[in-house]
N, C-alpha and C positions, 0 to 999 in steps of 0.2 A: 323421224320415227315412222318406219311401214307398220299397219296392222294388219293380221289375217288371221282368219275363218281356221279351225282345225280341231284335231277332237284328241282325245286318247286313246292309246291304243296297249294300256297294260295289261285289264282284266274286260270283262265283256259288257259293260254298260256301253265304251267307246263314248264316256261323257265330254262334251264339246267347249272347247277351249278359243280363247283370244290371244291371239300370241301378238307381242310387241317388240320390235326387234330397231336395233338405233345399235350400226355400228357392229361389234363384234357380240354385244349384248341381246340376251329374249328374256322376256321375260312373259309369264302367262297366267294368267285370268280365267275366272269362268265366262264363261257365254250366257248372257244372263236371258237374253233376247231369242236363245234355242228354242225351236217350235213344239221341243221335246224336252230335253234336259233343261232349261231356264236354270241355268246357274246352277247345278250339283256338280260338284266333283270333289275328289277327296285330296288329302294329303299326299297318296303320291303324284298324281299328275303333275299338281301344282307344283311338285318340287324336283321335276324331271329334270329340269335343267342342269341338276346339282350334277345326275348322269351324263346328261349333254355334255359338259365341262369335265368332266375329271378325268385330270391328269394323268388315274390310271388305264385312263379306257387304251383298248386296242387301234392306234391312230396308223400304224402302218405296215403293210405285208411284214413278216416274220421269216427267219428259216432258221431249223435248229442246227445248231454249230456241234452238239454233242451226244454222245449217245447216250439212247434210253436207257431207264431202270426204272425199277417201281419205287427206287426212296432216291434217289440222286436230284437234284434240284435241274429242269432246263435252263439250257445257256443258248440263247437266239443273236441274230444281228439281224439288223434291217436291208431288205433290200427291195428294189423296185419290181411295180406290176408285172409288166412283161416278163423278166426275170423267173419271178415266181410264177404266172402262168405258165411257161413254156416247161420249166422245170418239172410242175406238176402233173402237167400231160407225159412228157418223158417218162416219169416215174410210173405212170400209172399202166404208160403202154410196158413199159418195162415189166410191170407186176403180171397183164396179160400173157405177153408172151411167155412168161418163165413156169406162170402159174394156170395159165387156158383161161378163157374168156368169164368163168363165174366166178371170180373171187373174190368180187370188189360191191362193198356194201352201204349204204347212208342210212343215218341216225339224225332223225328232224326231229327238235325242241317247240316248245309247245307256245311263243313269242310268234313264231312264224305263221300261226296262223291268223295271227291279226295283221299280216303281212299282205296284201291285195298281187303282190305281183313274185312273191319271194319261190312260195310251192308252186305254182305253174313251171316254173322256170327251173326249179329242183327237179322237177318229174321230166321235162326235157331232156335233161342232160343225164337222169338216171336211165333213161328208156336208150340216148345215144350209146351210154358206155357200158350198156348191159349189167346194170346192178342188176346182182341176182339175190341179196339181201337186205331187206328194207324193216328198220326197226324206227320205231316213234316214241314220243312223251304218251302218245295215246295208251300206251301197256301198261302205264304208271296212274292212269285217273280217270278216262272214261271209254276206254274202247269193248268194255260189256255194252254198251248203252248202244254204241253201232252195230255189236252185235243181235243185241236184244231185236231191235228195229229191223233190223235187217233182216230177221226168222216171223218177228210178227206182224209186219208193214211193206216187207217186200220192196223196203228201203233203208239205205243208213242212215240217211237223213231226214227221216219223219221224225222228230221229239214233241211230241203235244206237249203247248207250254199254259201254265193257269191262266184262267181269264180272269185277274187279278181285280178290275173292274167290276163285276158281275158276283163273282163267285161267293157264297157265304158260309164256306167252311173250306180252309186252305190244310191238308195233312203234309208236312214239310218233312222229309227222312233222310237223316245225314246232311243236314246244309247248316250254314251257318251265316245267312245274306250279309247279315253287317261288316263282317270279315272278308269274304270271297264275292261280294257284291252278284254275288247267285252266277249259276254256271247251267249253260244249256239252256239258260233266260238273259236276254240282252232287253233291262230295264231299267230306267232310270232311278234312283233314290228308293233301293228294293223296302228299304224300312219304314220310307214314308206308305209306298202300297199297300204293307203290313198295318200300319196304325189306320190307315182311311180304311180298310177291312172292318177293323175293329171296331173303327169309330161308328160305322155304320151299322154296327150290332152282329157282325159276322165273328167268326171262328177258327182262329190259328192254332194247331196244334202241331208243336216241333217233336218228332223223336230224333233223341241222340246221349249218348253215353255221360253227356255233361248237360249244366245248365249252360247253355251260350248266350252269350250277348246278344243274338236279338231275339229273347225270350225278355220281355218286360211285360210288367200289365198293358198295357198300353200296345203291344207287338205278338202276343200269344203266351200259352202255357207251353211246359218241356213235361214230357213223360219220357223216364230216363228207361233207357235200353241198353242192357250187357252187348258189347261190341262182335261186332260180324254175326248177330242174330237175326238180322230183319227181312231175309225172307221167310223165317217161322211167323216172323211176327205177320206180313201181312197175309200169309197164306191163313194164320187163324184170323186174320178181317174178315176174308171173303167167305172161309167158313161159317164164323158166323154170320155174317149176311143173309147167305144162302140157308141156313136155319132157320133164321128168325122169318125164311120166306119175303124178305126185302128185293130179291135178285131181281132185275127188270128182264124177264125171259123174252119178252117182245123186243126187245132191242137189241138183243144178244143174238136174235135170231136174223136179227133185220141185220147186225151189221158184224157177225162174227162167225165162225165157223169153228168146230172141235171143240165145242164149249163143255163138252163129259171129259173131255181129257183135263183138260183145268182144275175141274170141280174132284175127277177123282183124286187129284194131286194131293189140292188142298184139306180133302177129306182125312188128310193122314196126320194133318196137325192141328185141329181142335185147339184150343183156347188152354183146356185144362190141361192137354199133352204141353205144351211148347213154356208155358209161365214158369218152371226152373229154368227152362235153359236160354230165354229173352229177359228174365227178372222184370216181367209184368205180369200181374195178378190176373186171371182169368177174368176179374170181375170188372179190370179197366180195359182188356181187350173188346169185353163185350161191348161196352159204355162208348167207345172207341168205334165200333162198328157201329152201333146205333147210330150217332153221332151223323156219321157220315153217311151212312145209309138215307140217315132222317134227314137230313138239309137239303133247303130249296134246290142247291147247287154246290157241288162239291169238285175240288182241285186236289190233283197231285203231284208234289216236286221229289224232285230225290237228289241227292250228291256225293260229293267223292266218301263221303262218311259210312254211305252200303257199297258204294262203286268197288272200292277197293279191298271190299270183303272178298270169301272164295268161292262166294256166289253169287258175284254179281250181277249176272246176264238173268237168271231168273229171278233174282228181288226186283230189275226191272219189267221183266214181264209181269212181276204180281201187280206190282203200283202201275201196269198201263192197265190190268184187267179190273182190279180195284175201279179205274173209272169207269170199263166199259161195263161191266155186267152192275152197277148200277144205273146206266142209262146217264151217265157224265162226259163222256168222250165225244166230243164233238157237237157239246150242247155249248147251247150261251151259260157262261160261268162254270163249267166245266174244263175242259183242256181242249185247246184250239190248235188248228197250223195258221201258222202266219207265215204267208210266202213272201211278202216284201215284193222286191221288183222283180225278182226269177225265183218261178216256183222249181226250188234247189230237190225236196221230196221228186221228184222226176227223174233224179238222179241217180246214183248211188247204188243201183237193182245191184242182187247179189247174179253171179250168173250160173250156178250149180247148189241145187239143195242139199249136195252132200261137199261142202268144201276141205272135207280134211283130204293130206294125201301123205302116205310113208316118206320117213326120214330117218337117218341114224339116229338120231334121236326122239325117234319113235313118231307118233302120230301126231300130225299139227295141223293146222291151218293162218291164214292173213285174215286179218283183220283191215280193212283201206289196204292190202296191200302188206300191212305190217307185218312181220315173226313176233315171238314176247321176246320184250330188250332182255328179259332176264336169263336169255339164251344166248346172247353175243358170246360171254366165256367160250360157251361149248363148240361154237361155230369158229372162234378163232383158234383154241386150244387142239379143234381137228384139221387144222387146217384148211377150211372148207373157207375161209374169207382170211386174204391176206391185207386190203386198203380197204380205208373206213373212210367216210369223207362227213364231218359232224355239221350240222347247220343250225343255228339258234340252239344250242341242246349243251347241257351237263352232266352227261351219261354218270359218269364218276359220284354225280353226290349227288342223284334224282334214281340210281336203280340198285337195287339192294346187292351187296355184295361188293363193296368199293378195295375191299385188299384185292380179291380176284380180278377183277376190272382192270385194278394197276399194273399186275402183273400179266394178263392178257394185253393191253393197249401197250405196253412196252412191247410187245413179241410182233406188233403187227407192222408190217415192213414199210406202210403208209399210212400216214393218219394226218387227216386237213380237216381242219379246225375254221373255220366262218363263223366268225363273232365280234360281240361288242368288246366284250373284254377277255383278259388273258385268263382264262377261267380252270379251273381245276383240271377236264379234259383238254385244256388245250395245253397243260404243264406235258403231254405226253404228243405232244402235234409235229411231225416232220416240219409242218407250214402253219401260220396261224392268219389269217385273210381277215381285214378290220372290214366290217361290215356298215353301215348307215342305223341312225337310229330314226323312230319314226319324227323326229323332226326333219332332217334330212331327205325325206322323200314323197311323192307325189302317192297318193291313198284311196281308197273307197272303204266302207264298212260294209264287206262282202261278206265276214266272218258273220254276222247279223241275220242273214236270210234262213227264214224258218224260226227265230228266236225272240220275237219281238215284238212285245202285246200293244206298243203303240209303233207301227212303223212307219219308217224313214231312211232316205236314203242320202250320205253323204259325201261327200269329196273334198282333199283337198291338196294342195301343191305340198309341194316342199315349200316346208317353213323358211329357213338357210340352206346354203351351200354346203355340203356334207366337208367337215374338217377334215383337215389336213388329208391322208390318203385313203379315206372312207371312202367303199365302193357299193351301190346295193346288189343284193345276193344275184338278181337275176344277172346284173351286167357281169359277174365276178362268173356265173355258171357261163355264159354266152360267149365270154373270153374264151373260157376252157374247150367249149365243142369247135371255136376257132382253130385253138390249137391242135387241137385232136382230127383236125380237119373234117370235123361230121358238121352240118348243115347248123344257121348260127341264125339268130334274132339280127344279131348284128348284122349279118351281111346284106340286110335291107336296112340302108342310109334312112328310110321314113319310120323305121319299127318305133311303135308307141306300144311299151308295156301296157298300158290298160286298157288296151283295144277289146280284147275281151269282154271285159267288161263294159265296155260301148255299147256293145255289142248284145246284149243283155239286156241293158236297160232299153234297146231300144223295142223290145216285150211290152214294155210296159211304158211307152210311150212318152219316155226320156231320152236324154243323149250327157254325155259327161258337160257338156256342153249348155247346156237347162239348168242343169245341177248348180254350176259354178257362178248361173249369172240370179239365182235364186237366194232371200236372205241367209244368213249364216252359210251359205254353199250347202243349202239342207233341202229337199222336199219332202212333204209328210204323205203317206201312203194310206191308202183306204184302211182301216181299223178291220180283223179277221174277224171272216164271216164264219161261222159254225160249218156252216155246211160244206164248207173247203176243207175239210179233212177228209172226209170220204169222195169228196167229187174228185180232188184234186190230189191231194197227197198220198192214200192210200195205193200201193202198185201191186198189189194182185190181183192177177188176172182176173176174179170174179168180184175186186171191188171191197173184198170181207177182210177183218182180222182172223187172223189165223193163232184162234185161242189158246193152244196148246203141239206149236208145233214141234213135229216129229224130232227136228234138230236137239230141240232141250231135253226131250225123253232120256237119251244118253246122260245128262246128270241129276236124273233123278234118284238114283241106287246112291252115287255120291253125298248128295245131300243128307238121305236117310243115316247115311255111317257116319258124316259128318254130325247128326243132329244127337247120336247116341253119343259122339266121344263126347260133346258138349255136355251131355246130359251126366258122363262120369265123370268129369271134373273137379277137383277138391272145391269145395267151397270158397277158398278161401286165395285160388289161384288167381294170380294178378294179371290183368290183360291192358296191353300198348296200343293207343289209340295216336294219330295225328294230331297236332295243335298248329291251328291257324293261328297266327298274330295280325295286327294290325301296322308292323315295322319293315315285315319282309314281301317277298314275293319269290317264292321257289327258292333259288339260289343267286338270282341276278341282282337284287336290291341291296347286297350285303356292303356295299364301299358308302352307301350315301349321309353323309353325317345328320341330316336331318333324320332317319330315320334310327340312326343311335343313341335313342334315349335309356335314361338307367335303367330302366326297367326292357329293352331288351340288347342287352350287349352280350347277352347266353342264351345257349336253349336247356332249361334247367328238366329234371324230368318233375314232374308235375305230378302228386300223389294226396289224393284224403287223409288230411289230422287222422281218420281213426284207422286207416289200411298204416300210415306213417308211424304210429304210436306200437301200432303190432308188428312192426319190424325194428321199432328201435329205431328210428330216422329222425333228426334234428331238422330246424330250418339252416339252409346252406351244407348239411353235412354233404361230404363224398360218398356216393352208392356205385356198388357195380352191379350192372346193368347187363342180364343174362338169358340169352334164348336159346335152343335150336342151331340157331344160327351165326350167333355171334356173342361178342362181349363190349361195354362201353363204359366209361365211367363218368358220371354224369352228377353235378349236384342238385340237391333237396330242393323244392320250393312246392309249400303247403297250400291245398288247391280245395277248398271244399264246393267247387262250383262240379267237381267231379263225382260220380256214383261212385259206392264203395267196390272194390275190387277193381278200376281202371286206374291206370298210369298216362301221362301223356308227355311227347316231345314235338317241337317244333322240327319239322325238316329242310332243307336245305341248309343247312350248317355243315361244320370240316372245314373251313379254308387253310386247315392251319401249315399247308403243302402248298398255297398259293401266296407266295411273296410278291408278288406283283401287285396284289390290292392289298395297298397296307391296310384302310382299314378295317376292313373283313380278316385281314390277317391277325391284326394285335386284336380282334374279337371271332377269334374261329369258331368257339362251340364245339359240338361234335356232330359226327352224321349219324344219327339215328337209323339210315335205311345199315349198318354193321350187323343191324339186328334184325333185318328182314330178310325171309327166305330166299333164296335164288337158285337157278339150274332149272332140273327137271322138277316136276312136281310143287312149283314154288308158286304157280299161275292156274286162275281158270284158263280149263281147255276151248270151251265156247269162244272166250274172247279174248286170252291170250294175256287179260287181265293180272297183273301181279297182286298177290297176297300180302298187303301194306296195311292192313289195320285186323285190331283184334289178337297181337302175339301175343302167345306166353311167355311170361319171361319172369323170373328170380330178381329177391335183390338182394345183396350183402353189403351190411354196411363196411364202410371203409376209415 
C-alpha cells in the first residue's frame, strides 16, 4: 500500500486528504495532521472515488458518427489520440478558411479553476488559434464581483475577505457556508469559524430569502430578505449610518476617494423608502446598521445569492463600502487581503476605464476576457462563431435558455467537448476529449491566493496513473497547437506544467520543491497583515478606493426603474430563488450513488405551507412552473424554512437527454435555468452577470 499527501479540489476550502492506494484500489481519508485543515472534509471528497471509478465517466477520445439535432440521441465510436488530434486541427483550420480567422470560440467551466495547469494552457492555445469569443461559468455566479473590484480597486482580483478570527459582528448576504463551504473565502470548517464567533460573544447576522442551514443559535440569526433586493438593502445601511453620524469621515478620506458620489446614491433609499420592496422593516434596517456601525470590528461576506441578482456589481460595491466608510476595511477584524505566496491583487489591472465597445448586439464589454454566456445563441444564430471548443463546462444545463442552446449547438459546424464525463453538452460534441480528474494529476492550491484567512501553500502529485485514455487539458491543448503547427509546451522535451508556479513561489521564498519535502506537502504562510490591503493590493494609482466610480454611474437610472417595478408588484407575486443542497454540485455530481439519497433523487420546487395553501398546492402534487421565459413542470415539496412569497429549485438538473450516465438519467429532475431569462437584456451590463435569482413566475396546479 503507497500513502500520499493531496487535498480536494471540488469547492474552495481545497480540504486535505490522505489517499491510500494498494493496487487498482484509492481510497481517502482526512488528513488529520493538516497544519490547517486537521481532519475536516465533507462527504464529497471522501466519496470522490465513487467518480474516480464509474464506469460512466468519459475514458476515451470520442467522434460523432451522426448528425446533429436538438432532440435525436448522439451516436459516437472510439477512436485514438492522434486520430482525434489531427482531425480536430483539420476541422478547425477548415472552419478558418471557409469562415476568416474570428469564428471560433471557448466556453471554460467553473472545475477548471481548481485546475493549477488546465487555464494557462486553455489561454495558450486560445491566443494561438485566434479565439475571438470567450465565454465562462463566471457570467453564471460571480463575474459582478471582478467587476465590482475591478472599478473600485483597480483590480479583479482584490476580494477583502473577513477576518473571521478578530472580527465581532460578521454581516453574511446571499451565502449559505454549510452548503457551498463559502465562496471567494478559501477556509477551513466555515461553520466551525461561525460558532468560535459566537462563542466568543460576537455576531452573525445572515440575510437571505430562507432560513438556511448555517443559521442555528449557535452559528447566527437570518433576517429574511424578498430576493434580488439587496442592494436597497445595504444602500439603506449606509444610509443609515451616515445619519445616525456613525460614518468614519477620517478614514474615508485617508483611504478613499468620491465618497459624495456614494453618499448621494445611497441618499435615494432610506430605510423607510426601500422596506416594501426588501420586506424589512425600517425599524430592523436601522437596528442592522447600528449593530454594525457599533461593533468593536465588523466583516463583510456576500454570495451567489445577490451575485446573481440584476445588480450585482453594485450590491458589491455597497457591502465593500459598508466596510470602508465605517473605518472596517483593512483593520484587524474587519476585511483583509491575504496574498498567500504571490500577491495575485497585482494582477488583474483593468486596462481602459471605459471598456465597452459596439456590437451587433449592441453595447458590451469582457469581463477576464469573457462575453455573457447568455449571448452564445446570438453569436451563433449570426453566424459570427461557427466552432466552440467547451472545457470543464455544461453550457446546456448551467445557462438559461437550454431548448435555444440545443438548437444553436446543433447548428455549430464544431463543437469539442473536454471533459470528465459524457455530459449534456457534449450529447452535441463533434469530438468528446476524456480529461483527468484531480486525482490523476500533479497540483498546487493557486485558486487560494487572496482567499485565505489562514494561509498555506500546497502540492501535490498525481495520486494514480490517469485511467484508461485520460489526458490532462493542458497536454490535450499542447497536442492541438502541435498539430495546428503553432509553437507547443510540448516541443520542449523538459516542459514541467508547473514551472510557473515555481516560479512564483519563489517570491516568497519557496520552490515546489520545499513544499513537497515539508509535512503533509503543506507550508503555512504569515497570517494577513491589515495593512496589506492598501500597501499591497489596492492598484490605483494614488493608493484610494474609488468610492463611487464613474463606470457604475451608468446603472444607476437602472436601478431606480428597477426599484419602482419592484415597488409595483402585486403582493402576492411569487419570486424563484436558487437551492443549494448538500447531494449535488452544479451538474457534475449527478451519477454518484452516494450522493443519491431519498431525499434527493428530484429537484422539487420548493414553496411555504401558506404561499402552497393560496394556490391549492398538495405535498408532491404536479405544478407548472411559469416565467417570462419559460415553462417547467415540477413537483410540490412544502418548505417553511422559506419567506412567504419565494419559490425555490435546486439547479443543475435535466439529464434526462443524457443516456450515458445512467444514473443521473433514471433521476433527471428538470433544469430550472428553462425558466431564466436569456439573450439581450437578460444580464447585468457591468459584468455581464446573468439574471438567475429573484424571477417571477406563476404556478398552475396540474
Amino acid at each position: 500500500m503507497e500513502t500520499k499527501h493531496t487535498y480536494c479540489r471540488i469547492c474552495e476550502p481545497g480540504c486535505a486528504l490522505i489517499a491510500e492506494t494498494y493496487g487498482d484500489t484509492v481510497t481517502l481519508r482526512p488528513d488529520k495532521e493538516h497544519p490547517v485543515h486537521r481532519g475536516f472534509i465533507c462527504h464529497k471528497g471522501l466519496n470522490f472515488t465513487e467518480m474516480h471509478f464509474d464506469p460512466d465517466r468519459l475514458d476515451f477520445p470520442m467522434r460523432r458518427t451522426n448528425a446533429k439535432s436538438p432532440t435525436s440521441r448522439a451516436e459516437f465510436e472510439r477512436i485514438g489520440w492522434s486520430d482525434a488530434i489531427d482531425e480536430i486541427a483539420a476541422r478547425l483550420q477548415s472552419v478558418r478558411e471557409k469562415w476568416g480567422d474570428d469564428v471560433i470560440g471557448m466556453y471554460v467551466g467553473n472545475p477548471s479553476a481548481f485546475n493549477s495547469t488546465a487555464r494557462d494552457a486553455a489561454r495558450q492555445f486560445a491566443r494561438a488559434v485566434g479565439v475571438s469569443y470567450s465565454f465562462g461559468s463566471g457570467t453564471q455566479d460571480c463575474s459582478n464581483k471582478f467587476a465590482g473590484a475591478e472599478a473600485m480597486f483597480g483590480t479583479a482580483n482584490l476580494h477583502p475577505i473577513p477576518d473571521f478570527t478578530h472580527t465581532e459582528y460578521l454581516l453574511s448576504v446571499g451565502a449559505n457556508p454549510r452548503i457551498s463551504h463559502m465562496s471567494f473565502v478559501h477556509t477551513t470548517d466555515p461553520m466551525g469559524a461561525l460558532r468560535d464567533m459566537v462563542r466568543r460573544g460576537g455576531k452573525v447576522r445572515h440575510i437571505n430569502p430562507r432560513r438556511i442551514e448555517s443559521a442555528t443559535p449557535a452559528t447566527g440569526e437570518v433576517t429574511l430578505i424578498k430576493p434580488d433586493t439587496d442592494l436597497y438593502f445595504l444602500a439603506a445601511l449606509i444610509e443609515s449610518i451616515q445619519r445616525s453620524g456613525c460614518i468614519d469621515e477620517d478614514y474615508i478620506s485617508a483611504h478613499g476617494v468620491n465618497s459624495q458620489g456614494l453618499f448621494d446614491f445611497v441618499a435615494r433609499y432610506p430605510a423607510e423608502r426601500v422596506t416594501d420592496v426588501v420586506g424589512i422593516s425600517a425599524e430592523m434596517i436601522h437596528q442592522i446598521a447600528a449593530e454594525f456601525a457599533g461593533a468593536a470590528s465588523a466583516s463583510v461576506h456576500m454570495s451567489t445569492g445577490a451575485n446573481m441578482g440584476r445588480q450585482g456589481t453594485l450590491a458589491y460595491w455597497l457591502l465593500n463600502m459598508l466596510s470602508l466608510t465605517t473605518g472596517n476595511l483593512g483593520r484587524r477584524g474587519g476585511n483583509l487581503y491575504s496574498p498567500g505566496y504571490f500577491p495575485a491583487a497585482t494582477v488583474g489591472k483593468p486596462r481602459t476605464d471605459d471598456p465597452f465597445f459596439d456590437t451587433e448586439f449592441g453595447e458590451l464589454r469582457t469581463i477576464l476576457g469573457n462575453l455573457p454566456a447568455n449571448l452564445m445563441p446570438e453569436y451563433i444564430e449570426s453566424g459570427a462563431l461557427k466552432a466552440l471548443v467547451v472545457m470543464s463546462g455544461n453550457p446546456l444545463l448551467s445557462v438559461g435558455g437550454e431548448a435555444r442552446l440545443r438548437e444553436t449547438f446543433a447548428a455549430l459546424e464544431l463543437l469539442v467537448v473536454i471533459d470528465i464525463y459524457p455530459s449534456a453538452t457534449a450529447e452535441f460534441a463533434d469530438y468528446a476529449l476524456p480529461a483527468t480528474d484531480w486525482l490523476e494529476r500533479a497540483d498546487i492550491n493557486a485558486v487560494a491566493l487572496g482567499y485565505q484567512p489562514q494561509p498555506y501553500v500546497q502540492v501535490t502529485d498525481a495520486v494514480v496513473e490517469p485511467r484508461f485514455e485520460r489526458k490532462a487539458e493542458w497536454w490535450i491543448f499542447s497536442r492541438l497547437l502541435q498539430a495546428l503547427h503553432q509553437p507547443s509546451p510540448l516541443d520542449d522535451p523538459n516542459f514541467d506544467p508547473m514551472a510557473r508556479h515555481d516560479r512564483q513561489l519563489g517570491g516568497a521564498d519557496l520552490s515546489l520543491e520545499k513544499i513537497e519535502a515539508a509535512p503533509s506537502r503543506t507550508v503555512r504562510l504569515q497570517d494577513p497583515d491589515p495593512a496589506w490591503l492598501f500597501e499591497i493590493a489596492v492598484q490605483k494609482d494614488d493608493g484610494k478606493v474609488d468610492c463611487c466610480p464613474t463606470l457604475f454611474t451608468r446603472a444607476f437610472d437602472t436601478a431606480e426603474t428597477q426599484f419602482c417595478e419592484l415597488l409595483a408588484e402585486p403582493a402576492d407575486q411569487l419570486k424563484l430563488i436558487s437551492l443549494r443542497t448538500n447531494y449535488m454540485v452544479n451538474s457534475w455530481f449527478h451519477n454518484l450513488p452516494s450522493l443519491k439519497r431519498e431525499q434527493a433523487l428530484d429537484n422539487p420546487l420548493h414553496i411555504h405551507p401558506r404561499d402552497a395553501e393560496r394556490h391549492g398546492l398538495t405535498e408532491g402534487a404536479e405544478v407548472s412552473v411559469e416565467s417570462s421565459a419559460g415553462r417547467l413542470v415540477a413537483t410540490i415539496k412544502r418548505d417553511d424554512s422559506l419567506r412567504d412569497g419565494v419559490v425555490a429549485m435546486t439547479h443543475g438538473w435535466g439529464h434526462a437527454a443524457s443516456p450515458e450516465l445512467s444514473l443521473a438519467h433514471n433521476y433527471p429532475g428538470v433544469n430550472v435555468n428553462a425558466l431564466l431569462p436569456h439573450g439581450p437584456d437578460s444580464y447585468e451590463k457591468l459584468s455581464n452577470m446573468s439574471h438567475m435569482t429573484g424571477i417571477a413566475v406563476t404556478l398552475t396546479a396540474i
